[in-house]
Backbone as a chain_set.jsonl record, in Angstrom:
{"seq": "XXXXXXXXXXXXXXXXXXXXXXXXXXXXXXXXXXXXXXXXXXXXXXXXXXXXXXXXXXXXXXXXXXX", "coords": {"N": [[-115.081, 165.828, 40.025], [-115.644, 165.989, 37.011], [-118.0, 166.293, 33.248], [-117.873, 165.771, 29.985], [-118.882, 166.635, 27.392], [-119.532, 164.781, 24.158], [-120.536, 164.25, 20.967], [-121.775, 161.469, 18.911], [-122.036, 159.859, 16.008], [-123.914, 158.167, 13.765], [-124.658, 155.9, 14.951], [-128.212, 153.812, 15.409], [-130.028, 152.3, 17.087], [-130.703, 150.29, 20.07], [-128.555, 148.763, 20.867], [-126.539, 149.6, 19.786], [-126.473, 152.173, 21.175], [-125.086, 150.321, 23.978], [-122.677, 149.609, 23.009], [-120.757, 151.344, 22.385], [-121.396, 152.935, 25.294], [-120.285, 150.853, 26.77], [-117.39, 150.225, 25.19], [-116.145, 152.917, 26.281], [-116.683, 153.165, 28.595], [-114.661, 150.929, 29.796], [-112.391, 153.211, 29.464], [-109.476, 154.225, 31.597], [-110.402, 156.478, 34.286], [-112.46, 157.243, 33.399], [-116.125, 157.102, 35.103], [-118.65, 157.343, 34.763], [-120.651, 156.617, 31.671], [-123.049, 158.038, 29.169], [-125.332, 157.932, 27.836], [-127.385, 159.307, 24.661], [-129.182, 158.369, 22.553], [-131.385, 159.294, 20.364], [-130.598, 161.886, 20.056], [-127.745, 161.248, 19.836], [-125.757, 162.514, 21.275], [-123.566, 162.27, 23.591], [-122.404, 161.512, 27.167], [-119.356, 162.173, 29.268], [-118.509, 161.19, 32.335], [-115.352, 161.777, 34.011], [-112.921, 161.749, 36.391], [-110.726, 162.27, 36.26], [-109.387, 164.449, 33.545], [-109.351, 162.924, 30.34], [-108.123, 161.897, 27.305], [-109.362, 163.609, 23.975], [-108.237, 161.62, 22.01], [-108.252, 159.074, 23.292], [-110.601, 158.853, 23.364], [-112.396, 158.2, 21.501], [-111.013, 156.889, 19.723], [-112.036, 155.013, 21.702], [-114.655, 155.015, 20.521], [-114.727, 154.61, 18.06], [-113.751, 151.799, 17.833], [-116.082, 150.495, 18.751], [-117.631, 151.111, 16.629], [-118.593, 153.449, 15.383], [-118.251, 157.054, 14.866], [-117.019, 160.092, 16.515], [-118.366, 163.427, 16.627]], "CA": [[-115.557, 165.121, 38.857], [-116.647, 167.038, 35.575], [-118.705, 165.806, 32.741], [-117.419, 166.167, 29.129], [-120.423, 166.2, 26.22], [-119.307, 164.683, 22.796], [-121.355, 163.471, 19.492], [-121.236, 159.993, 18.38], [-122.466, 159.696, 15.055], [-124.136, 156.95, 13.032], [-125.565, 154.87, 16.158], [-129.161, 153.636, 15.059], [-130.473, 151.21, 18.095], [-130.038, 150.402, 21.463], [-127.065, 147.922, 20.748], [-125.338, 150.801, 19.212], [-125.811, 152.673, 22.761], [-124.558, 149.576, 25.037], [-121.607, 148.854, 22.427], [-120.325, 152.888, 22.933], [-121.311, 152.623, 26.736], [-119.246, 149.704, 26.924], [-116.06, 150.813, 25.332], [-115.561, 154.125, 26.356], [-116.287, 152.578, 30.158], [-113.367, 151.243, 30.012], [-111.389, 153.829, 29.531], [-109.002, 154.77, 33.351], [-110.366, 157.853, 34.307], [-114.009, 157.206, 32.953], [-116.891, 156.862, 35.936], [-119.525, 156.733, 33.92], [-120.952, 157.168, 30.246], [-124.485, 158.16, 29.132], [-125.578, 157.926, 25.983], [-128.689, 159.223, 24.235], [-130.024, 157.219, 20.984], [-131.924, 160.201, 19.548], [-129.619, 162.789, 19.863], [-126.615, 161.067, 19.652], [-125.014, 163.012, 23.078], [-122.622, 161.368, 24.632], [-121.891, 162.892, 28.523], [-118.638, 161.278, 29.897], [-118.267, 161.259, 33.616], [-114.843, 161.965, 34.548], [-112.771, 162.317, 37.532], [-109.496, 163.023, 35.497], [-109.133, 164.704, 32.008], [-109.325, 162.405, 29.397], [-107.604, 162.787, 26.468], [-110.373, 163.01, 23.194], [-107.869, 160.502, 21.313], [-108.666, 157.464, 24.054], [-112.46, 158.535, 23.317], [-112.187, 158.475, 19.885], [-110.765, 155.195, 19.914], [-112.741, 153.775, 21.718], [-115.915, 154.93, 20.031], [-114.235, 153.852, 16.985], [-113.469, 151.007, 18.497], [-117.655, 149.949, 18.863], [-117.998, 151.332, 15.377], [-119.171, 154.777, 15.401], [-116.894, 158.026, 15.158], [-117.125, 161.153, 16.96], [-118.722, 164.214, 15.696]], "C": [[-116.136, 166.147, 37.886], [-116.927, 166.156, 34.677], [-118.023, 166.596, 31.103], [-118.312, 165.477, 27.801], [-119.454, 166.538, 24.596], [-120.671, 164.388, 21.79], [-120.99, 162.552, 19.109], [-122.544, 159.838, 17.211], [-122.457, 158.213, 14.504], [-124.705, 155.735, 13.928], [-127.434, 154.994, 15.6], [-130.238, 152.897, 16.001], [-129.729, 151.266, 19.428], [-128.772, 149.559, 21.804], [-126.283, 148.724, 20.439], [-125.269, 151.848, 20.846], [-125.046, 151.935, 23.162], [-123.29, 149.481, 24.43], [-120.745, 150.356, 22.898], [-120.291, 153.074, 24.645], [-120.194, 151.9, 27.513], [-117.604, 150.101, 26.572], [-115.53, 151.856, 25.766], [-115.838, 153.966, 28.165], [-115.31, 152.474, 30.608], [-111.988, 151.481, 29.845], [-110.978, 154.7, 31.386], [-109.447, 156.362, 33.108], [-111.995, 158.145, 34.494], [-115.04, 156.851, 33.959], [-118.144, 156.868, 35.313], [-120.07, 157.317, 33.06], [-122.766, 157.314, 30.148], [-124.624, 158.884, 27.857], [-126.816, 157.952, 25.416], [-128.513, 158.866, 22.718], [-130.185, 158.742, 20.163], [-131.473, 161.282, 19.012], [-127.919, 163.126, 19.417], [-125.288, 161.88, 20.677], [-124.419, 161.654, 23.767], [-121.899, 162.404, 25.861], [-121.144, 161.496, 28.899], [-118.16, 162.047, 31.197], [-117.504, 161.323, 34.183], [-113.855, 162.128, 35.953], [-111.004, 162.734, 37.53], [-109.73, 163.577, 34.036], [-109.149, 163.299, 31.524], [-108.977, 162.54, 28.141], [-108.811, 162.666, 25.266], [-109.819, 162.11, 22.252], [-108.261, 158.873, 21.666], [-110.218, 157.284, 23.648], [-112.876, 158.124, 22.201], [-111.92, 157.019, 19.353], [-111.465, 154.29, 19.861], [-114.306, 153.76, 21.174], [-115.842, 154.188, 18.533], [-114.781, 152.4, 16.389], [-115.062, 149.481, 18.357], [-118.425, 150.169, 17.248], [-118.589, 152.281, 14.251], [-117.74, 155.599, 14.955], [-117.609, 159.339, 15.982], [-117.468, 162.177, 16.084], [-117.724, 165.882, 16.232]], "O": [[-117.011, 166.977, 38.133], [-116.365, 165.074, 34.849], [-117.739, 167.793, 31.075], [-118.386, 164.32, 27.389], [-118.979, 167.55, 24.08], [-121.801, 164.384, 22.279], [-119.79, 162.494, 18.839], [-123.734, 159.729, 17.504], [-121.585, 157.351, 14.612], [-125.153, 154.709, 13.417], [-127.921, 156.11, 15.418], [-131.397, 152.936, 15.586], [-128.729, 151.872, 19.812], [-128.111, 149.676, 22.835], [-125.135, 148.584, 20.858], [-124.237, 152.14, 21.449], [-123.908, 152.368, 22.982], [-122.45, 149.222, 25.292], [-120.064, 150.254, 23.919], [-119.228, 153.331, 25.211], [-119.494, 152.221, 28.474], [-116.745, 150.251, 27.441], [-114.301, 151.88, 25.699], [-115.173, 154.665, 28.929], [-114.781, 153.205, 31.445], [-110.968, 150.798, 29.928], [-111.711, 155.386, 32.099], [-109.099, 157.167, 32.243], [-112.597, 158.871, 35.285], [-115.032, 155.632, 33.788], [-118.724, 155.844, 35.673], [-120.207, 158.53, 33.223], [-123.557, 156.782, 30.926], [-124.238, 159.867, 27.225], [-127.504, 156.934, 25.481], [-127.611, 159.232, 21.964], [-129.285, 159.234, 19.483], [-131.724, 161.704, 17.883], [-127.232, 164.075, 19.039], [-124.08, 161.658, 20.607], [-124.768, 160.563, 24.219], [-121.241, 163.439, 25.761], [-121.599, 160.353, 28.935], [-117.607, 163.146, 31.222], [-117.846, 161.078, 35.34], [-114.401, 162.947, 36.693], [-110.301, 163.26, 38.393], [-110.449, 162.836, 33.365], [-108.943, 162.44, 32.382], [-109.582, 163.477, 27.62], [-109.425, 161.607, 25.396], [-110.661, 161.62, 21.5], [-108.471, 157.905, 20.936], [-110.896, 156.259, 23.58], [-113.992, 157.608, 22.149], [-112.639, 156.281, 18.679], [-111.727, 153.368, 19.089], [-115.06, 152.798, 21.316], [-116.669, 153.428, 18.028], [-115.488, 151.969, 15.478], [-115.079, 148.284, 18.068], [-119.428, 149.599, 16.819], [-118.898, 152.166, 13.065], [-116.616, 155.135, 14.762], [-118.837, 159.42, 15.962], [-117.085, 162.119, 14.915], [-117.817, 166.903, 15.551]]}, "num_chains": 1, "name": "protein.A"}
Protein backbone atom coordinates (compact mmCIF):
# COMPACT_ATOMS: atom_id res chain seq x y z
CA UNK A 1 0.00 0.00 0.00
CA UNK A 2 1.46 3.62 -0.62
CA UNK A 3 -0.08 6.91 0.14
CA UNK A 4 -0.31 9.61 -2.59
CA UNK A 5 -0.58 13.52 -1.14
CA UNK A 6 -2.62 15.92 -3.45
CA UNK A 7 -4.22 19.62 -2.90
CA UNK A 8 -7.82 20.17 -3.13
CA UNK A 9 -8.55 23.64 -3.42
CA UNK A 10 -11.49 25.87 -2.50
CA UNK A 11 -13.03 23.47 0.33
CA UNK A 12 -14.25 25.88 3.22
CA UNK A 13 -16.15 23.47 5.94
CA UNK A 14 -16.47 20.19 7.08
CA UNK A 15 -19.16 19.24 4.35
CA UNK A 16 -16.61 20.18 1.85
CA UNK A 17 -14.22 17.44 3.60
CA UNK A 18 -17.00 14.51 3.77
CA UNK A 19 -18.22 15.46 0.07
CA UNK A 20 -14.22 14.91 -1.27
CA UNK A 21 -13.88 11.92 1.26
CA UNK A 22 -16.83 10.51 -0.21
CA UNK A 23 -16.10 10.67 -3.87
CA UNK A 24 -12.70 9.91 -4.22
CA UNK A 25 -13.64 6.66 -1.78
CA UNK A 26 -15.11 5.36 -4.33
CA UNK A 27 -12.71 5.22 -6.57
CA UNK A 28 -11.32 0.87 -7.18
CA UNK A 29 -8.07 0.96 -5.86
CA UNK A 30 -8.75 3.69 -3.10
CA UNK A 31 -8.53 2.25 0.80
CA UNK A 32 -8.84 5.19 2.31
CA UNK A 33 -8.89 9.14 1.98
CA UNK A 34 -7.92 11.79 4.57
CA UNK A 35 -8.57 15.05 4.23
CA UNK A 36 -7.41 18.12 6.15
CA UNK A 37 -9.81 21.38 6.16
CA UNK A 38 -6.99 23.83 6.95
CA UNK A 39 -4.48 22.83 4.75
CA UNK A 40 -6.35 21.51 2.14
CA UNK A 41 -3.99 17.97 1.96
CA UNK A 42 -5.49 15.36 0.65
CA UNK A 43 -3.44 11.74 1.50
CA UNK A 44 -4.98 8.91 -0.67
CA UNK A 45 -4.47 5.42 0.59
CA UNK A 46 -3.78 3.17 -2.16
CA UNK A 47 -3.09 -0.35 -2.78
CA UNK A 48 -2.83 0.11 -6.67
CA UNK A 49 -1.69 3.25 -8.66
CA UNK A 50 -4.34 5.40 -9.36
CA UNK A 51 -4.46 7.31 -12.20
CA UNK A 52 -4.60 11.46 -11.14
CA UNK A 53 -7.46 11.76 -13.93
CA UNK A 54 -10.03 9.32 -11.73
CA UNK A 55 -8.92 11.76 -8.75
CA UNK A 56 -9.49 14.70 -10.46
CA UNK A 57 -12.79 13.68 -11.39
CA UNK A 58 -13.84 12.77 -8.70
CA UNK A 59 -12.81 15.80 -6.68
CA UNK A 60 -14.40 17.66 -9.39
CA UNK A 61 -17.02 15.65 -9.14
CA UNK A 62 -17.83 17.04 -5.11
CA UNK A 63 -16.96 20.45 -6.44
CA UNK A 64 -13.50 21.33 -5.72
CA UNK A 65 -10.43 20.92 -8.21
CA UNK A 66 -7.06 19.77 -7.55
CA UNK A 67 -4.15 21.94 -6.97
Amino acid sequence: MSVETYRVIGMTCGHCVASVTEEVGEIPGVDRVEVELSSGEMNVHVAQPVAREALEAAVIEAGYRLG
